[in-house]
N, C-alpha and C positions, 0 to 999 in steps of 0.2 A: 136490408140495412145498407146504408151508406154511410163514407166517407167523404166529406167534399175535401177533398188536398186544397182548393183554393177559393176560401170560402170571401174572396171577395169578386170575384166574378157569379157566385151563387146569388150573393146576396147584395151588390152593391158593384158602384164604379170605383176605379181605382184611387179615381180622381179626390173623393171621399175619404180621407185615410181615419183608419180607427185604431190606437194602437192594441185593444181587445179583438178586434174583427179582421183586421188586414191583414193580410197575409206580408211578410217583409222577408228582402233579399238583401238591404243594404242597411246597414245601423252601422252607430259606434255609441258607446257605452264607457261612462268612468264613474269610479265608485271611488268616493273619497273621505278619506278620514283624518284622523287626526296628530300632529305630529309636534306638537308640542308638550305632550302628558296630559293634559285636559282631554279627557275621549267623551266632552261632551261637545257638539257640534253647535249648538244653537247660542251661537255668540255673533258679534255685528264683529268682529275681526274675518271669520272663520265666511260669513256672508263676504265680505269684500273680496273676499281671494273666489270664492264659487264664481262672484257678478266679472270678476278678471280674467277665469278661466273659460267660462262660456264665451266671453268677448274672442279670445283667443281662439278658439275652434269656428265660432261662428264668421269669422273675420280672416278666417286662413285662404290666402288664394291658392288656388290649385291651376297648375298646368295640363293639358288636354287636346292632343290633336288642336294646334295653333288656335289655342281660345284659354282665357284667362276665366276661373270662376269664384266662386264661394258657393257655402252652403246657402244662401239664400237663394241661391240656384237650380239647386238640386233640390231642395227638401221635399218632404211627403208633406201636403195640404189639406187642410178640409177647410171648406168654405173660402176659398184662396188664400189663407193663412198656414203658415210654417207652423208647423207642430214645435210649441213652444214649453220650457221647462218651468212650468206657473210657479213651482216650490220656491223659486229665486225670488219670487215677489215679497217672501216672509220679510227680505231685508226694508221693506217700510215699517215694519214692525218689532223688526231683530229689538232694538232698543227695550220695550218696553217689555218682550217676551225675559229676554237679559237681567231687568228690573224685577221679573215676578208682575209687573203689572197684567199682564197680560195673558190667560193660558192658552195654548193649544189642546184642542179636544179632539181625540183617535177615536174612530177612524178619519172622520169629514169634517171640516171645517171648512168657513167662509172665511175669508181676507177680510176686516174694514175697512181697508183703505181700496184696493182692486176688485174685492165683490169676488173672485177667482175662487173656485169652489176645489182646497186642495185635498186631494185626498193622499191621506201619509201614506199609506201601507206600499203606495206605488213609489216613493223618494224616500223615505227612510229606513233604513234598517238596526235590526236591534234595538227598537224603540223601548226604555223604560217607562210602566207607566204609574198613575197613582191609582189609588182603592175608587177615587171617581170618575176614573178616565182619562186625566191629564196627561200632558204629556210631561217626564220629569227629564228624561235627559234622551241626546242621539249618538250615537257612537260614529253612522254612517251614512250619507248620503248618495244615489247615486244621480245622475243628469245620461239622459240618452237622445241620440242624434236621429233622425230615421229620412234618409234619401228616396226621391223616386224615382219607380220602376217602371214606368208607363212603357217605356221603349226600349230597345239594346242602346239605344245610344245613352239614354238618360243610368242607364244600369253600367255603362262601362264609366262613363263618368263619375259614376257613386262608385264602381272599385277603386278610384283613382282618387277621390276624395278621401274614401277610407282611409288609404296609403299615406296621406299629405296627414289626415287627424292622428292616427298612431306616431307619426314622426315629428307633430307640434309640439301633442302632451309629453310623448316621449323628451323631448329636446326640456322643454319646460321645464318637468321634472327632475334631469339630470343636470341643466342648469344650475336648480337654489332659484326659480322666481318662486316660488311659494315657499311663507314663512312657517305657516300655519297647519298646511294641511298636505294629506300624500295622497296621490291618483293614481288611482290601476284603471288601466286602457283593457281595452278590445273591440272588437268590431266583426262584423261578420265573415271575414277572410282570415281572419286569424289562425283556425284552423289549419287552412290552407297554407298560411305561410308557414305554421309549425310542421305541417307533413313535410315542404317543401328543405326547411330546417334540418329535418332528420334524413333527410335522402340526402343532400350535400355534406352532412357532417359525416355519411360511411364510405363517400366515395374516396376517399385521399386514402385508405386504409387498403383500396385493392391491391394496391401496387406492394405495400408492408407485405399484405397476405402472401401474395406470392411468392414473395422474396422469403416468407417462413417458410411454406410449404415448398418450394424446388430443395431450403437450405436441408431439409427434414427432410426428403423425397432422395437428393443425392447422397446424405449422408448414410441411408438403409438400404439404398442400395449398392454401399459400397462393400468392399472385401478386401481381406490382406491379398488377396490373388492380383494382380493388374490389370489382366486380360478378361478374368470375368466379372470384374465390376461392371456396374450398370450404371454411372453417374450420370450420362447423357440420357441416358434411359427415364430417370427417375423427373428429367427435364421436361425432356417429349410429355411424360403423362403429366405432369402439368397445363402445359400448352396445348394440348389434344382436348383435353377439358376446356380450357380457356376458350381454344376456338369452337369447340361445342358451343358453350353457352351461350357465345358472343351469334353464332350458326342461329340456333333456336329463337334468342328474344328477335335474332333479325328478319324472320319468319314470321313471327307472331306479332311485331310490328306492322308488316309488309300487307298480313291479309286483316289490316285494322284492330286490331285487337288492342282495349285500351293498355296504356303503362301507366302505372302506380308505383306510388313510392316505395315499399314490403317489397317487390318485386327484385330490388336490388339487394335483399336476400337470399335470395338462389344461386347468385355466382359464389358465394361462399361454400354452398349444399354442394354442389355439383363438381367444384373444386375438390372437396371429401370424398365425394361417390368417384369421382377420377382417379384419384391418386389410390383409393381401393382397389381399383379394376386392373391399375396398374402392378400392384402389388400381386396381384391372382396370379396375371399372366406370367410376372418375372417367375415365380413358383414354380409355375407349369414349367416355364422353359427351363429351371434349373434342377427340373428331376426329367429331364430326355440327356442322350445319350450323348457325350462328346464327341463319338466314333462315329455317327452318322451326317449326314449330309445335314446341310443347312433346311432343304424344301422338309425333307424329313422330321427334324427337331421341330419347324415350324408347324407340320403337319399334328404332329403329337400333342404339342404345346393347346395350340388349340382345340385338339379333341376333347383335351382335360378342362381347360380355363373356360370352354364357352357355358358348363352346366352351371359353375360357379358365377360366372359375369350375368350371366343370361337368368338366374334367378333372386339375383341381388337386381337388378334391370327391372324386370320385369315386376317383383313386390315393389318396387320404390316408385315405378311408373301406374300403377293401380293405385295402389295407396293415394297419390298425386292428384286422377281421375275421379276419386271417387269424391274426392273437393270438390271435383266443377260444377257435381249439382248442386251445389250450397245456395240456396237463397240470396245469401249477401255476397254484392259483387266484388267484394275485396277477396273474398276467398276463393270464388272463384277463376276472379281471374291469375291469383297469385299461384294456383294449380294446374290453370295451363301453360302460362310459362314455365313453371319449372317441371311438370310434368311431359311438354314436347323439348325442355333441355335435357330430360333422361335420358330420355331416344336420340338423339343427338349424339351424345357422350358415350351411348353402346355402339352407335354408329363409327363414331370418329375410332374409340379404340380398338374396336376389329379392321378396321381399316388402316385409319395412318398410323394410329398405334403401331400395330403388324406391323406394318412395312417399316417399322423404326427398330422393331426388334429383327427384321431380319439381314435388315443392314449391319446391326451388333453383332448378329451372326457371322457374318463372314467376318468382320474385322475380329472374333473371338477365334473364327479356323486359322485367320494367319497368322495367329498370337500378336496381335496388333496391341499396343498400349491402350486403354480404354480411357482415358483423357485424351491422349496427343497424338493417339493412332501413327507410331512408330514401332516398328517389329522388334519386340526385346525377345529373351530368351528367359524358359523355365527357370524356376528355384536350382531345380536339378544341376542343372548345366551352367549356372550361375554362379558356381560356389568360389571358383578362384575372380569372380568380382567384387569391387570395393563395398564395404556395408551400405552407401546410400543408394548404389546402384539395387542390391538385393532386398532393401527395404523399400523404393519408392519404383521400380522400372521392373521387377520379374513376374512373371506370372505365363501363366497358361499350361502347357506340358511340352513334353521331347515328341516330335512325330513319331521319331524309333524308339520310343520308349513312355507308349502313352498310358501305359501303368505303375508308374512309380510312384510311391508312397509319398516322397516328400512333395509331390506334384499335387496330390488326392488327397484333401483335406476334410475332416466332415463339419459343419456349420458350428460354429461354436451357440451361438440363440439356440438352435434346435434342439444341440446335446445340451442343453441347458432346463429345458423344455423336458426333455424325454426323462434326465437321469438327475433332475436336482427338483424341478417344480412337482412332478409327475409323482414322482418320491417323496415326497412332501406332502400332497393331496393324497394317497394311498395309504399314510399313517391315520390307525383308528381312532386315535383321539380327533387329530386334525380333521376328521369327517363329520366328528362329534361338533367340533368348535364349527364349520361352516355351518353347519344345519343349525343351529344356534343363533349365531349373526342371520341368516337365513329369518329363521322366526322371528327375530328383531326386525329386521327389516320386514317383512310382514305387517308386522305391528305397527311399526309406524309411518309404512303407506296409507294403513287404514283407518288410524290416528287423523293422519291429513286430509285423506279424504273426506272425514267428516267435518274439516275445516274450512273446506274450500269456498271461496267467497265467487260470487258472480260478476260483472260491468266492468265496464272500463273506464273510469275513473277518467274526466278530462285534463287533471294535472298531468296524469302520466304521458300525454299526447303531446305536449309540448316539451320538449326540448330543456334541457336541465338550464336555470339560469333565466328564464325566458319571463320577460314582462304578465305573460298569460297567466301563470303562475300563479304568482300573486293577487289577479284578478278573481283567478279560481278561489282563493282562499277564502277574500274578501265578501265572492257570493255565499259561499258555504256558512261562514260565521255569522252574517249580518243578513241574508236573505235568504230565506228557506223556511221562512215562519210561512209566507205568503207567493210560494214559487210560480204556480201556474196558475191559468187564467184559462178555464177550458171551455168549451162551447159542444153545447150537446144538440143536434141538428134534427130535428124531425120530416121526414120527406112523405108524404103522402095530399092527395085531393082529402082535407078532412074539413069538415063545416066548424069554423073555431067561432059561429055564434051558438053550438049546441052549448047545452051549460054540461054537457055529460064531459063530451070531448074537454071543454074545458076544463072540468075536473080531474081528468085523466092527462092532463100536464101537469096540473096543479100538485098532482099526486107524485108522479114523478120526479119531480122539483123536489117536493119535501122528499122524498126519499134518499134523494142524493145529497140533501143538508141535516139529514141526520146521522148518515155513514161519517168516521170518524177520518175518512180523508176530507173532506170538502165542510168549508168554512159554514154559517150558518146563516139567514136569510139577510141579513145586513149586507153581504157582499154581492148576492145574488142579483144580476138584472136580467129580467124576463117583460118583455113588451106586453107579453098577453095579463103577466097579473099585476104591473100596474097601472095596463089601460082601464080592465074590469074596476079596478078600485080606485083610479080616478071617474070612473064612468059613475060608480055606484055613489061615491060620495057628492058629485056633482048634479045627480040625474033630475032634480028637478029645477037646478039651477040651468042646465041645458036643457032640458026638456029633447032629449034626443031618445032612441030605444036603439038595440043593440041584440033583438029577441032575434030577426030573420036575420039569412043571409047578406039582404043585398043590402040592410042599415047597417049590419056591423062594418062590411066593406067601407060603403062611406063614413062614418063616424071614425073609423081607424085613421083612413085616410086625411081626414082632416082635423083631425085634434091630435095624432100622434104620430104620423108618419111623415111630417115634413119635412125639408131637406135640409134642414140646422140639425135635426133630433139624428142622434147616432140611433135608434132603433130603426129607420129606415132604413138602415143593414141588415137588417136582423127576417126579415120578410121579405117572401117571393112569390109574386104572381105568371097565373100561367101567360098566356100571349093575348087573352080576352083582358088582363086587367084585374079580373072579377073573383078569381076564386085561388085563395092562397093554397100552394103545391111543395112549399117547402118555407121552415122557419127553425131560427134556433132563438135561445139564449144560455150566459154566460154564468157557470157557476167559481168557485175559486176554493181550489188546492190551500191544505194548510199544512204547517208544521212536515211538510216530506223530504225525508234525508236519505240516503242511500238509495244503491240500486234494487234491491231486495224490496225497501218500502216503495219505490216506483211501482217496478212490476205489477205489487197487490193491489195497490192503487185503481192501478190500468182493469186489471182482472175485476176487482169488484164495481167497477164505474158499469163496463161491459157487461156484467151478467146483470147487473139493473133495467139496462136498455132490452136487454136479450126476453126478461121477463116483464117487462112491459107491454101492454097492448098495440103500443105504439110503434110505428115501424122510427125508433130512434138510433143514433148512434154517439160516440163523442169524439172529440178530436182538440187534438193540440201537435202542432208544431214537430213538437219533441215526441211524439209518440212511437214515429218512426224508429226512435233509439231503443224507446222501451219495447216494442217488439222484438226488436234484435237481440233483447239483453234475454227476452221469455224464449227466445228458440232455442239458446244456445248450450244449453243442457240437453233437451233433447236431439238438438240433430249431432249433438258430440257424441251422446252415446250410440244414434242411428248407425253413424260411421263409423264409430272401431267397433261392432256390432259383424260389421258390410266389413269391413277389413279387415277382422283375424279371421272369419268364414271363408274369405277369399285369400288369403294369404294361406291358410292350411291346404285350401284345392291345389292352390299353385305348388307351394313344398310337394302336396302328394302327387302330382304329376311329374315335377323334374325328381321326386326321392321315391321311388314307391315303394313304401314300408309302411304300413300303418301304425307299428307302434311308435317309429319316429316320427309322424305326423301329430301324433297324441302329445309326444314329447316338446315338438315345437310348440302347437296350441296353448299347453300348459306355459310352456316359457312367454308368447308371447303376453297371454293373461297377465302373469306375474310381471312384465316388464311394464307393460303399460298402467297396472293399477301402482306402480310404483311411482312413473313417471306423472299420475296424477295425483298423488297424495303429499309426493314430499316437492312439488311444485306450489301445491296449496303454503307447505311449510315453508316457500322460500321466497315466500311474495309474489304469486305470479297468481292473477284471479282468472277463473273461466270466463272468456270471453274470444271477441272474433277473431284476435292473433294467438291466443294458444290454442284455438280450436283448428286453426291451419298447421300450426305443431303436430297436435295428435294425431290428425290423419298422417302428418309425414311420419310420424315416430310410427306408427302402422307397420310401414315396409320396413324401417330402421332396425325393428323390434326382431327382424324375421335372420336378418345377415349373420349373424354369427352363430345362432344357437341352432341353425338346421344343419350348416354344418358339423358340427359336433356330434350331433343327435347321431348324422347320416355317417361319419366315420369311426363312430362307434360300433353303431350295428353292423357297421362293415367289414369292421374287425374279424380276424378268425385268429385271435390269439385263447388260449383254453380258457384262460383265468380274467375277470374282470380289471387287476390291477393292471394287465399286461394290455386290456384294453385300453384303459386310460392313457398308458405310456405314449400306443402307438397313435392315437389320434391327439394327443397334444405336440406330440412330435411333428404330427403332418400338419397341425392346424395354429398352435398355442402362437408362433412368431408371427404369420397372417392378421391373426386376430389382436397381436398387439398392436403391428404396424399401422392396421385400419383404422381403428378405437381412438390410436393415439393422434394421426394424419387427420381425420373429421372434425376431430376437438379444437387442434391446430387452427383447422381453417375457418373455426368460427370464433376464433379469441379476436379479431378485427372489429367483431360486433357488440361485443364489448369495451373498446375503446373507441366507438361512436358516442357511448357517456346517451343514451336515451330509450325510454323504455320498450318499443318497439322492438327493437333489435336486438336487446337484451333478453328478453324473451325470447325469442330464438336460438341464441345460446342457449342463456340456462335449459331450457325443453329439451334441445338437441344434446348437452353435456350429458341430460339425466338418461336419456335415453340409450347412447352411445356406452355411458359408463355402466348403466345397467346391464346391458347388452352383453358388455365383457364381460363382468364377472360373472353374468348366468356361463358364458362358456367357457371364462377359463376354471372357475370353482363350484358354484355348485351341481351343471349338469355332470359333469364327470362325477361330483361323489353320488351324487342320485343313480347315476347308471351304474355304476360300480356296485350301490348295494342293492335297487330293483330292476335293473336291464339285463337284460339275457348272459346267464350263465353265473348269476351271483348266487343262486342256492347251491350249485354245485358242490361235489367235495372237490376241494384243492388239490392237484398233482403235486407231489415234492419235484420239486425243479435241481437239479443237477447239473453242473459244469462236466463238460466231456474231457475224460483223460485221455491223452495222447502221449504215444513217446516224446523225448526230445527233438528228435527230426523230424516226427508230422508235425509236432507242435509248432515250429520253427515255418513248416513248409504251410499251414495254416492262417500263421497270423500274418506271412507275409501276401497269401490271396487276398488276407481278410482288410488287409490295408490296401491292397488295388485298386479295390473298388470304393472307394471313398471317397466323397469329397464335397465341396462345399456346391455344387452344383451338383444334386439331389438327380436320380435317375430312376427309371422306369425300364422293365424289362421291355427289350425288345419282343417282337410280336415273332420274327420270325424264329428265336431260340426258345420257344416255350414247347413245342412238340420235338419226339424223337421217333426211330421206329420201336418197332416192338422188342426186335434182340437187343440193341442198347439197353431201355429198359431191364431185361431181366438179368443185363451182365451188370449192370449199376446196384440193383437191390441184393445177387449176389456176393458183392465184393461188399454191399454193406452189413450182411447180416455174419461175413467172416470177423472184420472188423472187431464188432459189437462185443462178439463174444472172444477175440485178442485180447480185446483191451478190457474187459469183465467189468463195464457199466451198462448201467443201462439207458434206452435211451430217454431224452430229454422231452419235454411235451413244446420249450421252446427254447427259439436262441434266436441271438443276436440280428440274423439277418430272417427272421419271417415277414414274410409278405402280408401290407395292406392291401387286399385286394380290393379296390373301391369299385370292382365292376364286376364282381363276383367268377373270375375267369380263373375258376381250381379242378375243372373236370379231371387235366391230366393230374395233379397232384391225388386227389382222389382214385384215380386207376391203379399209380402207381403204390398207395397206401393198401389196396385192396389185394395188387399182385404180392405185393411184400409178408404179408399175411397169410397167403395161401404158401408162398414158397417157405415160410418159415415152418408151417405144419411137416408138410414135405421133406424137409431135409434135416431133424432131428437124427435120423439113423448114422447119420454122413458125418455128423457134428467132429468126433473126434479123431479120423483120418484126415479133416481138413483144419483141424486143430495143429496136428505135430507137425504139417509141413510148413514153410514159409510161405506167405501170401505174394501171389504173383499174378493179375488178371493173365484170362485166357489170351492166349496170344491171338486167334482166329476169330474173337470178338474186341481186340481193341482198335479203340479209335484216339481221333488225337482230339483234345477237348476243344469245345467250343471259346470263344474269344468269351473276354468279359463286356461285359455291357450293365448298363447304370437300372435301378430300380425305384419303386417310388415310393422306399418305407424302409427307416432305418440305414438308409445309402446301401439297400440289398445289390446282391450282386447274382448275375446268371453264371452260378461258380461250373470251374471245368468238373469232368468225374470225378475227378480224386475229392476236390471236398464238398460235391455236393451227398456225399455218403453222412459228413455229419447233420445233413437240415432231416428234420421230420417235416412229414404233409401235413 
């Protein structure tokens, strides 16, 4: 099987032009109708404006590299005459058609005055007719222009015509010179100018974007503290992004890689994927330790923020990837730029990023102002200063007194998170009502899924407002009875004097004219059956024969192949002259309306060719689209198919737990049949820009909910609710910041006002918003009631009684260590020796039984361990147990004395230092007697 892409070089010179057979690069086209309330066209008023308006386009000079032209110029030819619009000749006639003297007969008719053989179905649309044929009324006509392409120069000069015709009728139109009638324009760049359209209309909107996201970016990273806000901070990841992506397309320019219009939707993507990363690292850095060094803090920060950068990075850069195999080059190439601006953007943030937060560093050791980088003083030591000084200039802490409580604040978002949201989702009802909404939402992805429509629609390509528009509309209403004009091509050495072979076209022919796409033999022209049937009705008025090879050659040749007759396009001889190698003819599409009846169209044209004997195939123009529109279900599901399978590898390589593997899996499923169903419900059809959606919502889908998954399981709190607490507390304000900073930075593309980029939004809104409430509501209730540890029986949880002076001596540890810059145990107070040890569990199990409760299974400050580093807490649980066995006989001699550790085993406690769960603290002896392992 073949395709000829250019079936005038197959079959003909250019020079020849056919508008069924030639292939065309340069047109303009207006469809005109009626604008007086009469929507019937065939009036001699309604003629004088068509013969005025032809005048006008045919008569437009155009400018061109220092030459002056018209379209007599340029036009496409056959036989050295201008492809002319015969239809305008009815006006010798208009009069009497007007009167009723006269009818026109649909399909063909002759002119009496010009002999001009018009055929309606190619100039009018929405033809009414009568019970005999007639024609009774026309609502639409169109006129079309067609330039030649012999050369580049004659083809740049027809772009440049194009340009002069769009801005004639345009100007015409928006004048008032026509009384009568209205014109929709277009022309073969039209397209082109609409993409060009939509890429200008989103750029004035970067500079807005920006100016959202730094306003958003400095305001969450700010704090009642001075010294540890991050507002410069929240800038840099901004601009770290920025020049990322600005880094990447200048790469992917530099080693040719084309740029497309969609492309200038990645700086918005990357913009979101920055300001996340940004978010990570501030996190990290605000649970390491005050007390240590800057290389330190840095060193930590990053140990933590690269698993989480590096696998948000890395999903969003595959996902990206797995576009570039796309068949269509818009998709792929919009995946390599913004797939090497991912990498870019993890580059830039461990990079200059860093080194912006470590400069914040040291301006945070000097207690520097974090705007104006002037040395204030603590709250603390602030207090005989004026309120605006205390409210706008204090922060940081006292060096000699880097534990004070009013210094050590804990996050107000996180305790918000832990003991208000956390608490809220841990009510049984409220578990009830998510699963619920849950279902619903279920339901009505699945609802939409079954609504989703396929193509892309060429109004939506044009720019809101846009002359195109309307043309669109115009073809849709008025022409679609008779849309294409398709050409079925047969390639083989075949003897087309065999009467078999001839039969076996013949047979094909009818087969394609009685499938309910393609019109019926009256449209059809095929050289071979009405040479036979002028042969046959002729043959002894010619007395020619037509039985052998080499008569039928010449008899073709000279009764039907001459250089007037368009069917001498239509046949190919090999290099002898002598024996035809390729031939088509043209049948005609009827009544096809949407993208769905294309496709079937296409599909059953093909499997007729495919079950024919004959090596045939078919072809039009437009077929290239309808291919695009048949792939695009399949290779959308191929790809998020290839991208949750690769997304789960990736989770279970940086997480390895397999039940939170399972966990994200499930969640990605559910985000993405979500993000396709209620897409369907919000006007957004499958086709080549939301199919570059989906693979990005791929990686999108994976950001927030493997986290959760991963600090859940990571959890070592006894009770499921207590799990919940702790990984909303570490994660719930992350996940807002991200969710809400991605949404942010694609609201710009929605005031570009065009469907393109609209689509990008909305895909990315559904995706992003689904994303978070999988993490902040339902995976938490799902783990809660099937993740580990939910069958269990419930411990009763107890508050620990203390006298007044531990109690006293307690709460003031227990505010040391707090503050809004979140900490992590140090690495080197996590080991002790062995006698410590047993002087610690000692003095705890006196304690215990002092104060006659028992103990607690949790408190206040237990650790998230996200790295699983409990050996010693474990030792220490297990030596605690044995010594309790042990020392039952002792209990009540060490009951009546007063409690005093041994003198020969004290030490003086370890400093405090920051933790990374709950603002835990590496508490001294005395109160780490109340934590359980």
């Amino acid at each position: 099987m073949i395709s000829y892409k250019d079936p005038v070089v197959a079959f003909g010179q250019s020079y020849a032009f056919s508008v069924e057979r030639t292939g065309i690069s340069r047109f303009g086209r207006v469809i005109v109708t009626s604008r007086d309330g009469n929507r019937n066209m065939l009036r001699t008023e309604i003629w004088k404006e068509l013969r005025l308006l032809d005048d006008l386009i045919q008569n437009a000079t155009v400018f061109f590299e220092d030459e002056y032209f018209t379209y007599q110029d340029i036009c496409a030819k056959w036989n050295n005459e201008c492809f002319k619009n015969d239809i305008l000749n009815l006006d010798y006639v208009m009069d009497e058609v007007e009167r009723g003297e006269l009818n026109l007969t649909f399909p063909l008719m002759f002119n009496p005055v010009t002999w001009d053989a018009h055929a309606f179905p190619v100039f009018f649309g929405g033809t009414e007719l009568s019970e005999e044929g007639f024609i009774i009324s026309v609502p639409s006509v169109q006129l079309v222009y067609f330039g030649n392409v012999d050369s580049k120069r004659l083809e740049a000069k027809g772009a440049a015509w194009e340009d002069t015709f769009l801005d004639v009728v345009g100007e015409a139109q928006d004048n008032g010179l026509f009384e009568h009638i209205r014109v929709a324009r277009f022309a073969s760049r039209t397209l082109d100018h609409e993409l060009e359209k939509n890429t200008r209309s989103v750029i004035p909107y970067f500079s807005s974007t920006f100016v959202i996201m730094a306003i958003f970016s400095i305001v969450t990273c700010m704090m009642a503290d001075w010294v540890r806000s991050k507002p410069w901070l929240g800038l840099l990841g901004n601009l770290s992004a920025s020049m990322a992506t600005i880094s990447a397309f200048g790469l992917c320019m530099y080693i040719g890689i084309d740029f497309i219009g969609i492309n200038l939707a990645a700086p918005f993507l990357m913009i979101g994927i920055g300001i996340d990363d940004t978010f990570v690292m501030l996190a990290a850095w605000r649970r390491t330790s005050i007390k240590d060094s800057v290389p330190q803090r840095m060193a930590q920060m990053l140990s933590e923020a690269a698993v989480s950068i590096t696998i948000t990075s890395v999903t969003d850069m595959v996902s990206f990837f797995i576009g570039i195999f796309s068949p269509f080059p818009s998709v792929t190439i919009f995946c390599l730029y913004s797939g090497v601006a991912t990498i870019f953007t993890f580059i830039w943030h461990l990079t200059f990023f860093s080194g912006c937060v470590a400069v914040s560093g040291y301006c945070e050791r000097k207690n520097l102002h974090s705007i104006f980088c002037f040395k204030v003083e603590s709250l603390s030591k602030s207090r005989h200063r004026s309120w605006f000084y205390r409210a706008f200039c204090s922060g940081g802490v006292d060096p000699n007194d880097l534990d004070n409580p009013l210094d050590n604040k804990e996050h107000s978002f996180m305790v918000f998170f832990r003991d208000v949201f956390a608490t809220f989702l841990n009510n049984n009802f409220v578990k009830v009502i998510v699963l619920l909404i849950f279902g619903l939402y279920l339901m009505g992805a699945g609802y939409g899924v079954t609504k989703i429509e396929e193509g892309l629609e060429r109004r939506k390509v044009a720019k809101k407002g846009s002359y195109a528009i309307e043309f669109f509309d115009r073809e849709d209403d008025f022409f679609r009875e008779f849309p294409y004009r398709i050409q079925v091509i047969i390639k083989g050495d075949y003897d087309y004097s065999d009467v078999h072979i001839q039969r076996m076209v013949e047979n094909l022919t009818q087969t394609f004219e009685n499938t309910s796409y393609i019109s019926n033999a009256l449209y059809t022209e095929s050289w071979l059956r009405s040479f036979i049937q002028y042969v046959e009705r002729n043959e002894d008025y010619l007395n020619i024969s037509i039985k052998t090879s080499d008569s039928f050659t010449a008899a073709l040749k000279e009764l039907w192949l001459f250089p007037a007759n368009p069917f001498s396009l239509d046949v190919k001889f090999d290099k002898t002259n002598k024996n035809i190698i390729g031939m088509r003819f043209l049948i005609q599409a009827v009544n096809i309306s949407g993208t769905e009846h294309e496709k079937e169209m296409v599909r059953a044209l093909r499997k007729i060719c495919k079950e024919s004997p004959l090596n045939a195939t078919v072809f039009h123009p437009y077929f290239v689209f309808f291919d695009q529109f048949e792939l695009v279900r399949p290779l959308s599901i191929q790809n998020m198919v290839i991208g949750a399978a690769v997304m789960m590898i990736i989770s279970f390589i940086f997480i390895p737990n397999v039940l939170c593997s399972l966990w994200v899996a499930f969640s990605i499923i559910s985000i993405e049949t979500g993000v396709i169903g209620y897409m369907a419900l919000w006007k957004v059809n499958l086709d080549s820009i939301s199919m570059i959606n989906l693979i990005m919502c791929i990686g999108f889908s994976v950001d927030f909910t493997a986290h959760i998954c991963y600090a859940y399981m990571s959890s070592k709190a006894k009770t499921p609710n207590e799990r919940v607490k702790e990984c909303l507390y570490a994660l719930g304000l992350p996940i807002f910041q991200g969710s809400v900073s991605t949404i942010l930075g694609m609201v710009a593309l929605v005031l570009a006002d065009n469907y393109i980029f609209s689509v990008f939004f909305k895909m990315v809104f559904l995706v992003v918003f689904f994303g978070a409430m999988h993490g902040l509501f339902l995976l938490p209730v799902l783990l809660s009631l099937f993740g580990p540890g939910s069958c269990a029986s419930k411990r009763r949880i107890e508050d620990i009684k203390l006298s007044p002076m531990k109690k006293q001596h307690v709460d003031k540890d227990l505010g040391l260590g707090t503050s809004e810059e979140n900490s992590s145990e140090s690495s080197s107070n996590r080991s002790h020796n062995k006698q410590a040890v047993e002087d610690e569990l000692s003095e705890r199990m006196y304690k215990e039984r002092w104060a006659g409760q028992p103990r607690t299974d949790f408190d206040s400050t237990q650790v998230l361990d996200l790295y699983g580093k409990e050996r010693i807490e474990r030792n220490k649980r297990k030596f605690y147990e044995d010594s309790l066995r042990n020392t039952k006989g002792s209990y009540h001699q060490r009951h009546k004395r007063r409690y005093s550790p041994p003198e020969q085993s004290y030490f003086k406690p370890p400093p405090l230092v920051r933790s990374s769960s709950y603002h835990n603290l590496q508490y001294s002896t005395y109160i780490k007697e109340l934590r359980f392992p």
